[in-house]
Every structure is written in structure tokens, then in C-alpha cells.
PLY file of the C-alpha trace (Angstrom):
ply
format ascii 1.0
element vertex 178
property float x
property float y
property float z
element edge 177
property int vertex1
property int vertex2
end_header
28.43 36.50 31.73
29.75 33.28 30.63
29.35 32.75 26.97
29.87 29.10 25.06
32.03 28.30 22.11
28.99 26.27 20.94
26.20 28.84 20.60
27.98 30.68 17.71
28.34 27.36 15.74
24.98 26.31 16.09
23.50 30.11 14.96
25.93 29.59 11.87
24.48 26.05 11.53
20.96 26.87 11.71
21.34 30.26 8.85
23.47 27.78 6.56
20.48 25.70 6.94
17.75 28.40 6.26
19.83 29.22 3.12
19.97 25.97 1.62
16.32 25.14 2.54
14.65 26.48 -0.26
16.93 24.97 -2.58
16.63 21.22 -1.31
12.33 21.76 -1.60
12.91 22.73 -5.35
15.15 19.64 -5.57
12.21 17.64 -3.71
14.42 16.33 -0.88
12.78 18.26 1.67
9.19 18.95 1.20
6.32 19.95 3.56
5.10 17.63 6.74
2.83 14.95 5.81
-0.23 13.95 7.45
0.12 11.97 11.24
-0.32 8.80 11.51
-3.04 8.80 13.77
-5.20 10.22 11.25
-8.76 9.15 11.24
-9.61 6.01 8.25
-11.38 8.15 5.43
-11.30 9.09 1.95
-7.65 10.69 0.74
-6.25 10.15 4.38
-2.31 10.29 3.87
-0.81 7.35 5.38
2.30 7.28 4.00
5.08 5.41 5.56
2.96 4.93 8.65
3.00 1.92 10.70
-0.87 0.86 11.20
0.71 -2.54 11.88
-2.66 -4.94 12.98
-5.66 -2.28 12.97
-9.03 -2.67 12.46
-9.74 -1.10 9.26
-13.39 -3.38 8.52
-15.40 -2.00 5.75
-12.96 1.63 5.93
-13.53 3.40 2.86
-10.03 4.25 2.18
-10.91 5.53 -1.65
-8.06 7.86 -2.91
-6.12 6.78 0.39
-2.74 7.65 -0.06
-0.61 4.11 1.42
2.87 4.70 -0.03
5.33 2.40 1.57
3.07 2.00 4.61
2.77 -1.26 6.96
-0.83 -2.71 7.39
0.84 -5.90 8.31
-1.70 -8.46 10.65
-4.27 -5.44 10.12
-8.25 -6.50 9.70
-9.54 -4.42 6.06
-12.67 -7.01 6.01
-14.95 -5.59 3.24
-12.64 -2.05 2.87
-12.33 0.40 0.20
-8.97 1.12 -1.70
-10.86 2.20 -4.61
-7.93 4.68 -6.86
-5.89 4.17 -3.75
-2.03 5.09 -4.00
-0.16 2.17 -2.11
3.32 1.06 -4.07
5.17 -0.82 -1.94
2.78 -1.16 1.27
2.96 -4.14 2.84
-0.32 -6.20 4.25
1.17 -9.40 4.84
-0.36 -11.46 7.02
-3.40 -9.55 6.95
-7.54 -9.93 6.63
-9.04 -8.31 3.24
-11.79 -10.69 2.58
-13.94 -8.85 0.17
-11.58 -5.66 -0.16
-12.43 -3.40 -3.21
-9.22 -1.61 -4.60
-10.64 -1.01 -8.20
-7.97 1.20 -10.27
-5.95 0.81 -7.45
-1.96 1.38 -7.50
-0.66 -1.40 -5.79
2.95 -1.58 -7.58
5.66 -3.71 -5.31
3.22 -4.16 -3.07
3.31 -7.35 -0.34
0.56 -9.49 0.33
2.40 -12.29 1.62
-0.04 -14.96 3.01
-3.20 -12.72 2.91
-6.75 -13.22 2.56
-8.32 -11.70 0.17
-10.88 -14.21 -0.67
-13.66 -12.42 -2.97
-11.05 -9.12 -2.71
-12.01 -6.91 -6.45
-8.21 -5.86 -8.15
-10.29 -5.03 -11.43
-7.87 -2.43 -13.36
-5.42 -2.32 -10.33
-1.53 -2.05 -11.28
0.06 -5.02 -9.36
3.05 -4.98 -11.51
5.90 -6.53 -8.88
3.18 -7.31 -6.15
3.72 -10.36 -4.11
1.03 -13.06 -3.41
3.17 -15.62 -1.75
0.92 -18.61 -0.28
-1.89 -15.50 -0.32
-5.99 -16.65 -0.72
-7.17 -15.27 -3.96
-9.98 -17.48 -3.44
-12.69 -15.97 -6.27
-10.89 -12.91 -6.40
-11.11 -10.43 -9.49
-8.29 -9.33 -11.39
-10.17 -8.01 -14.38
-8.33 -5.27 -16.90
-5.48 -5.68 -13.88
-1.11 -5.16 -14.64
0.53 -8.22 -12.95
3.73 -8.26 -15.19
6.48 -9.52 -12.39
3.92 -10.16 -9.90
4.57 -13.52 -7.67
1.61 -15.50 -6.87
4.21 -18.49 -5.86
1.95 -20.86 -3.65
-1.37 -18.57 -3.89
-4.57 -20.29 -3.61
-6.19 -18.99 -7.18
-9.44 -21.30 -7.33
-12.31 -19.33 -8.98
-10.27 -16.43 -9.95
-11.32 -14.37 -12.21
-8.33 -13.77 -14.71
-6.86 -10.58 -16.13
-8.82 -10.90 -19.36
-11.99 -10.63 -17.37
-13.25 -13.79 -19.01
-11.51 -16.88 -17.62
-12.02 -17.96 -14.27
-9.12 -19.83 -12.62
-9.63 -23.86 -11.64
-10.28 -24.90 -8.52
-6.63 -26.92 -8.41
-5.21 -23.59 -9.26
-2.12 -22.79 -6.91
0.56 -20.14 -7.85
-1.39 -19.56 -11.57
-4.18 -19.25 -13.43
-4.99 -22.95 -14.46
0 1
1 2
2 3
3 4
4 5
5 6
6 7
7 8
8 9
9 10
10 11
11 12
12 13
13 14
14 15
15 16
16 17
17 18
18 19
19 20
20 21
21 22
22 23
23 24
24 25
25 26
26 27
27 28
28 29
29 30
30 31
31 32
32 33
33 34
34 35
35 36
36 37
37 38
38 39
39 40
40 41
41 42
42 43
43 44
44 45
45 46
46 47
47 48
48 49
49 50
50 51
51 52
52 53
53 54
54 55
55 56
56 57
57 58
58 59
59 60
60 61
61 62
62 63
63 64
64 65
65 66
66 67
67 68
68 69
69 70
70 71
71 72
72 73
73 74
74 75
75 76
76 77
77 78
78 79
79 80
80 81
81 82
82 83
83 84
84 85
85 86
86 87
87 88
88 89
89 90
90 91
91 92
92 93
93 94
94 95
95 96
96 97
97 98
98 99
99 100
100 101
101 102
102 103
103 104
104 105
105 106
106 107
107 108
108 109
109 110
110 111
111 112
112 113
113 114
114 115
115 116
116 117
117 118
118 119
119 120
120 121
121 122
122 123
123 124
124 125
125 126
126 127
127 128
128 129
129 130
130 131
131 132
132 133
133 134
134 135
135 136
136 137
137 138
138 139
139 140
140 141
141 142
142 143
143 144
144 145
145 146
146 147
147 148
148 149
149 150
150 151
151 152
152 153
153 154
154 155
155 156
156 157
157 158
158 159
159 160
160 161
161 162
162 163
163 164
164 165
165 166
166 167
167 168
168 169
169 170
170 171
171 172
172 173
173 174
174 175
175 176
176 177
């Protein structure tokens, strides 16, 4: 029987490994699988880090969705639900979300680059470090919202209501709150 040099070194690999496994899930570096990608749109659905790159995600009720660092990029959220949604540092640039609801929704670092979200509710969302570059807040709601470091640069803000849930944004608005 012919026997490799290699087997030995990868059954030592593999028990090094199952020794030091438990030890790097207490540390949190390796944890348990998360949920596919090709999960079905729904409340809680875990979603993070997955590409749903230009998907049609009208009126989804994503409530309690879990968005982490995930690409929605080009995607079509017409009239969707983010409501308590976790989403730091998704990205939906370029994307549709006329009328989206993401009430108490954490959207820190998040990128909205040249989005619609014309009549889109933010009201005691965290958008601290969000991006709204040359975005359409068009009558949006940003009532009781966090948008410390948040960059509306070139943002269409006419109608807007403003983070003190009182002032509404002039029609001239573009890049603040006029």
C-alpha cells in the first residue's frame, strides 16, 4: 500500500484545528453559519453581507431584517418595510425606495448614494455617517432621527421634514435643510 507524506499533515492540521475551535467562538472570530442568501424577503430574514445587488424587494416587509454590510445596490424596495431593521453599512446606492418605511431603523454608515427615497419615513432611524450624495429626499421624514456626520452633499431635500419633527425643508433645499 502506498501511503502519502501529506495525509499525516493534514490529520495533524485538521485536530490542531478542532482544538483551537472552541477558543476562536469564545473570542467571536468564528461563530455559527449565518442564514443563505437566497433566503425568502420576510420579517428578521438575515441578510448579512449578501449581495441582493438589483432585486425586487416592492412593498417587502423587511421589519427586524438583519442588512449588516449587505449590497441592495440598483435593487427596487418601492413602498418596503425596514421598520427596527439592522443595516450599518449596507449599501443601496443607486436604488428605488420611494415610500420606504425604516422607522427606528439602524442605518449607521450606510450608502444611499443617488437614491430615491422620495416620501421614504427615517423617523427615529440612526443615520449617523450615512451618505445621501445627490440622493431624492423629496418629502421625506427624518423626525426624532441621528444624522451627526451624515452627507447629504447634493441631495434633493424639498419638503423634508427635519429632525426636530417640526420644520419642513424649502423647496430650493439641496444638500441641507433650508
Amino acid at each position: 500500500m502506498i501511503t502519502s507524506p501529506k495525509i499525516p499533515a493534514l490529520a495533524s492540521l485538521l485536530a490542531a484545528f478542532l482544538l483551537v475551535a472552541p477558543l476562536l467562538m469564545a473570542l467571536g472570530l468564528l461563530g455559527p453559519a449565518q442564514a443563505a442568501c437566497t433566503d425568502a424577503a420576510g420579517p428578521g430574514v438575515d441578510w448579512r453581507r449578501c449581495l441582493m445587488e438589483g432585486s425586487n424587494l416592492n412593498g417587502a416587509d423587511l421589519t427586524g431584517a438583519v442588512l449588516r454590510d449587505a449590497s441592495l445596490t440598483r435593487s427596487q424596495m418601492v413602498g418596503a418595510k425596514l421598520l427596527r431593521a439592522e443595516a450599518q453599512d449596507s449599501r443601496f446606492v443607486s436604488a428605488d425606495l420611494t415610500r420606504l418605511d425604516a422607522t427606528g431603523a439602524n442605518l449607521r454608515g450606510a450608502d444611499f448614494t443617488r437614491t430615491t427615497l422620495v416620501e421614504a419615513v427615517f423617523a427615529g432611524a440612526d443615520l449617523r455617517g450615512a451618505r445621501f450624495f445627490r440622493a431624492d429626499l423629496t418629502g421625506a421624514n427624518f423626525s426624532g432621527a441621528s444624522v451627526a456626520a451624515a452627507d447629504f452633499s447634493g441631495a434633493t431635500m424639498a419638503g423634508v421634514l427635519w429632525i426636530d419633527g417640526v420644520k419642513r425643508c424649502a423647496a430650493n433645499s439641496v444638500g441641507a435643510c433650508r
